[in-house]
C-alpha positions as CSV (number, residue, x, y, z in Angstrom):
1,X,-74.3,129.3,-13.1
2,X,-71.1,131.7,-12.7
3,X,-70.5,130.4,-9.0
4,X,-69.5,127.4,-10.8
5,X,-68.5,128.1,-14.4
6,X,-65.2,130.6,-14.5
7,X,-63.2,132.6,-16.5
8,X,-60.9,130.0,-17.0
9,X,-63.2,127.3,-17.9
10,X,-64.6,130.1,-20.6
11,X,-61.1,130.2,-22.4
12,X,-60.5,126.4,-22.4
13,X,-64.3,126.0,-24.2
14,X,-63.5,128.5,-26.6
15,X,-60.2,126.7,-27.2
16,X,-61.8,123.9,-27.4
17,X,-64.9,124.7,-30.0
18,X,-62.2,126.8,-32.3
19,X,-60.2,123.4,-32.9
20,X,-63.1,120.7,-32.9
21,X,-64.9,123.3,-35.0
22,X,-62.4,123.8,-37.4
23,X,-61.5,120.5,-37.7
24,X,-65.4,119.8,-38.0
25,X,-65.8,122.1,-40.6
26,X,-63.3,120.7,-43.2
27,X,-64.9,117.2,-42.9
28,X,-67.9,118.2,-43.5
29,X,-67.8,121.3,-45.7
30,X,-64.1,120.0,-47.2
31,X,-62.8,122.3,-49.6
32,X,-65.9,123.9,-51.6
33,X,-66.3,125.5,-48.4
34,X,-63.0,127.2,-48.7
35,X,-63.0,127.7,-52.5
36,X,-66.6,128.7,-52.8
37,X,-68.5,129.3,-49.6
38,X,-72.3,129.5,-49.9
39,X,-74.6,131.5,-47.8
40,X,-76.4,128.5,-46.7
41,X,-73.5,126.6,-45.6
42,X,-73.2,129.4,-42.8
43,X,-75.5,128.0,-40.6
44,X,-73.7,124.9,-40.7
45,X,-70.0,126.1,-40.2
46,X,-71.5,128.2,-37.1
47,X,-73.1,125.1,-35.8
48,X,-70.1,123.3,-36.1
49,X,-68.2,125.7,-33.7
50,X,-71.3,125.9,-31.5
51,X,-71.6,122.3,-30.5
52,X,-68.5,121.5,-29.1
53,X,-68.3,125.1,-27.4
54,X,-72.0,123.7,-26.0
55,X,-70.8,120.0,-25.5
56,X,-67.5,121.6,-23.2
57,X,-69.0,124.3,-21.5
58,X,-72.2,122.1,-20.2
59,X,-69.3,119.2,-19.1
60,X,-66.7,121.9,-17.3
61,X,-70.5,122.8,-15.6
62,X,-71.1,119.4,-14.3
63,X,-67.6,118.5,-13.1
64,X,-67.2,121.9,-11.3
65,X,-70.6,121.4,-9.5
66,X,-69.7,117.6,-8.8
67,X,-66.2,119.0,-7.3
68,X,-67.9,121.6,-4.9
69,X,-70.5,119.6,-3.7
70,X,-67.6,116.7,-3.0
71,X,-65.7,119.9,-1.0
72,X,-68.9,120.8,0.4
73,X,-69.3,116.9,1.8
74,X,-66.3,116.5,3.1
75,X,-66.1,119.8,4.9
76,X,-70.1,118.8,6.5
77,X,-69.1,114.8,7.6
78,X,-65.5,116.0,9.3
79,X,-65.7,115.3,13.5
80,X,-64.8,118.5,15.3
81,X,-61.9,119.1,16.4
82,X,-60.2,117.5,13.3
83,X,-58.6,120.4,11.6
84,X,-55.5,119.1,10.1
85,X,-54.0,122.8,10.7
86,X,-54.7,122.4,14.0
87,X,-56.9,124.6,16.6
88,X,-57.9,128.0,15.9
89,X,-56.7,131.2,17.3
90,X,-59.7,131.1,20.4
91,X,-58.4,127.4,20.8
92,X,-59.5,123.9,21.1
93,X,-63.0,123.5,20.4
């Protein structure tokens, strides 16, 4: 999974489960959560982060894979000798 899940896409999940999550959490827990929190209701704040972080990471998965194999396509159905940077150094093919 790491040749097509990066660093970057890591960061923008997190990003994006800390402000769904938050947001999540103070719809559904609203303020007893913050006045009085519960042990119980942990379970629930910490799946309320971990399903967006889930939702985003498995959809920055599947568009990365779709984009490679698109690259990979491309690069298998080009005629040779139609290299927009031209020939290489040992020349035309």
């Amino acid at each position: 999974m790491s040749a097509t899940y990066g660093l970057s896409d890591l960061k923008r999940c997190l990003v994006i489960s800390a402000v769904v999550g938050t947001v999540l959490v103070s719809i559904n827990q609203g303020p007893e959560f913050f006045l009085a929190p519960r042990a119980d209701a942990l379970g629930r704040v910490g799946l309320n982060y971990l399903v967006p972080f889930s939702v985003a990471s498995v959809s920055a998965w599947m568009a990365n894979r779709r984009h490679r194999r698109k690259l990979m396509a491309g690069a298998a159905a080009k005629p040779p000798g139609t290299d927009p940077r031209g020939p290489g150094p040992e020349g035309p093919e």
